[in-house]
C-alpha positions in Angstrom: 1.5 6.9 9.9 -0.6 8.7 7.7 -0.1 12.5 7.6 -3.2 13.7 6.0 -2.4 17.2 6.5 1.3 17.0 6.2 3.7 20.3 6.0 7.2 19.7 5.5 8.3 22.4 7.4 10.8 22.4 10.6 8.6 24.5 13.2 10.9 24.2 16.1 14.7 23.2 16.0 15.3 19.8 16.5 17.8 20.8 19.6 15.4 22.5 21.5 13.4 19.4 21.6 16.2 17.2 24.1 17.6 13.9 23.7 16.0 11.2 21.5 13.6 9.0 24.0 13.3 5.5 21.1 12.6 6.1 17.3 10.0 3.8 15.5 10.3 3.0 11.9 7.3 1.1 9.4 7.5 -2.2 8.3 10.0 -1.7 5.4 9.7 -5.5 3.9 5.9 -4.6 3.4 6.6 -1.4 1.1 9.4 -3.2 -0.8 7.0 -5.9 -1.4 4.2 -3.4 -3.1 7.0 -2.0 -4.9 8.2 -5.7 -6.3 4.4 -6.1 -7.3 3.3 -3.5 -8.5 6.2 -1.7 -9.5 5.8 -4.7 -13.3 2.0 -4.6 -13.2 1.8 -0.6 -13.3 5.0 -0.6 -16.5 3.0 -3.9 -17.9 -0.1 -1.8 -17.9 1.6 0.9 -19.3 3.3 -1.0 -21.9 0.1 -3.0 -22.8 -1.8 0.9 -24.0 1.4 2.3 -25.6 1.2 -0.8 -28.0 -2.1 -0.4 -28.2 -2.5 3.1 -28.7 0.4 2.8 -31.2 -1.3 0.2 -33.2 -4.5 1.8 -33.3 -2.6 5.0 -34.8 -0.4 2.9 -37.1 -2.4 0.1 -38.3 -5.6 0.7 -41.1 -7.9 -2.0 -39.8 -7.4 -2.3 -35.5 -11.1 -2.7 -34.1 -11.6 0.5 -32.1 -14.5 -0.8 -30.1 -12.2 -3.6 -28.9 -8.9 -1.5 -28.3 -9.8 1.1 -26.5 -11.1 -0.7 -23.8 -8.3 -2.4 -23.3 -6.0 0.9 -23.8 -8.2 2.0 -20.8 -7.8 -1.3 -18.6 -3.6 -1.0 -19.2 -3.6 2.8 -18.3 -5.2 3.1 -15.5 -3.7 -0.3 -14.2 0.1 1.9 -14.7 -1.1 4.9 -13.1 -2.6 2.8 -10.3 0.7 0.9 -10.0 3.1 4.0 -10.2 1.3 5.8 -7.6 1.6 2.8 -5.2 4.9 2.7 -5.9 5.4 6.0 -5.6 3.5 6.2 -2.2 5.7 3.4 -1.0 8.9 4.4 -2.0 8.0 7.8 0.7 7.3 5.0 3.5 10.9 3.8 2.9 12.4 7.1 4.0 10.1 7.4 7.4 10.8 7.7 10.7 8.9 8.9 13.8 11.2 10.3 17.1 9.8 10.3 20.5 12.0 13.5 22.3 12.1 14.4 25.8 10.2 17.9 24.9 8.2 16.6 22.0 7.9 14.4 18.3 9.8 14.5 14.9 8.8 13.1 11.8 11.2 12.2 8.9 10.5 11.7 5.4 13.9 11.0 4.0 15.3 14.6 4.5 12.3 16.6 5.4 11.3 16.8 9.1 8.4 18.1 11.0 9.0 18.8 14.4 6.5 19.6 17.1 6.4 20.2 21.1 4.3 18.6 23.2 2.8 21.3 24.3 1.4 22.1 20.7 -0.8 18.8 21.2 -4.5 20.6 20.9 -6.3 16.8 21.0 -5.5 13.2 20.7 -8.3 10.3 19.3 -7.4 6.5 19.9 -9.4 4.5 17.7 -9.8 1.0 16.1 -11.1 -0.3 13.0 -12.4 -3.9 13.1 -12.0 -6.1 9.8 -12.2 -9.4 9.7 -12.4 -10.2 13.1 -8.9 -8.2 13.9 -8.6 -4.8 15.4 -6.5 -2.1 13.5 -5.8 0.4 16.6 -5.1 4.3 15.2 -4.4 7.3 17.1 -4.5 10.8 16.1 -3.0 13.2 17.5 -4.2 17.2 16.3 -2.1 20.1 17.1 -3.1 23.9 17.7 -2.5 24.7 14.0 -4.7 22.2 12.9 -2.6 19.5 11.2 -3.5 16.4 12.2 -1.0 13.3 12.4 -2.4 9.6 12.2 -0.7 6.8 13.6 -1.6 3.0 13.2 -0.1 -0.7 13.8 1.8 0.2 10.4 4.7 0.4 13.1 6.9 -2.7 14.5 6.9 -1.7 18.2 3.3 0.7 17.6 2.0 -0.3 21.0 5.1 1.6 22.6 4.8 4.4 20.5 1.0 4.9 21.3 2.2 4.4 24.9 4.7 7.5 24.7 2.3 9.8 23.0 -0.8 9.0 24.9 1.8 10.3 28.0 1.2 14.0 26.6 -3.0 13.9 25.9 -4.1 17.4 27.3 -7.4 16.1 28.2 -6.2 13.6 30.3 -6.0 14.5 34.2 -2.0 15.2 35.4 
């Protein structure tokens, strides 16, 4: 799920909202595997323009035109990595809740809860790559956030299935 717009506020209590109906979680070995990865590259790249930056300041004769560039490279390689990491670690704390009376979304302890009848439009879409469709729905309430959900779930045909139950447009 990407939340492009996302406000971590509660706007209805959770109780108002009935009994929990299933709750869908991401693929967790995916986020713990761009953490593994990416986690070393991004302190390596760090590491790499600290030395370099320090031997530039500390050393009489380091070639600038050739250490900078590098300096450059190992930066933005860190920054890159941490904000992966970062942007994964989030993931791990997700959670999306289908209620009787409408949706909750957990990231770690923040929530965002909304009723179904807040639903102002809902999109199902696909993005083709490589011969393989990667289905997405979103689903834009009367406030204007917008919610995105994708096959980043285990079970996401079911969870399409529950929302797609509360489209305005279609006919009751």
């Amino acid at each position: 799920m990407n939340l492009n717009s996302y406000a971590p506020t509660v706007t209805v209590r959770l109780d108002t909202l009935g009994e929990v109906v299933e709750v869908f979680q991401p693929r967790r070995w995916t986020k713990w595997l761009i953490i593994a990865t990416f986690g070393p590259l991004g302190l390596a790249g760090l590491l790499v323009a600290a030395v370099i930056v320090g031997g530039i300041f500390t050393l009489p004769d380091v070639p600038l035109p050739l250490a900078l560039p590098f300096a450059g490279i190992g930066l933005v390689l860190g920054c890159v990595g941490i904000w992966l990491v970062l942007r994964s670690w989030k993931w791990l704390g997700h959670s999306v809740e289908i209620r009787e009376h409408g949706i909750c979304c957990w990231w770690r302890r923040e929530v965002e809860a909304r009723r179904w009848e807040e639903i102002a439009t809902m999109r199902a879409w696909s993005v083709e790559f490589k011969g393989r469709d990667y289905p997405h729905l979103s689903v834009t309430f009367r406030d204007g956030v917008t919610w995105h959900f994708d096959d980043e779930y285990l079970t996401w045909p079911r969870l399409f299935e529950l929302i797609r139950r509360h489209d305005p447009s279609a006919a009751k």
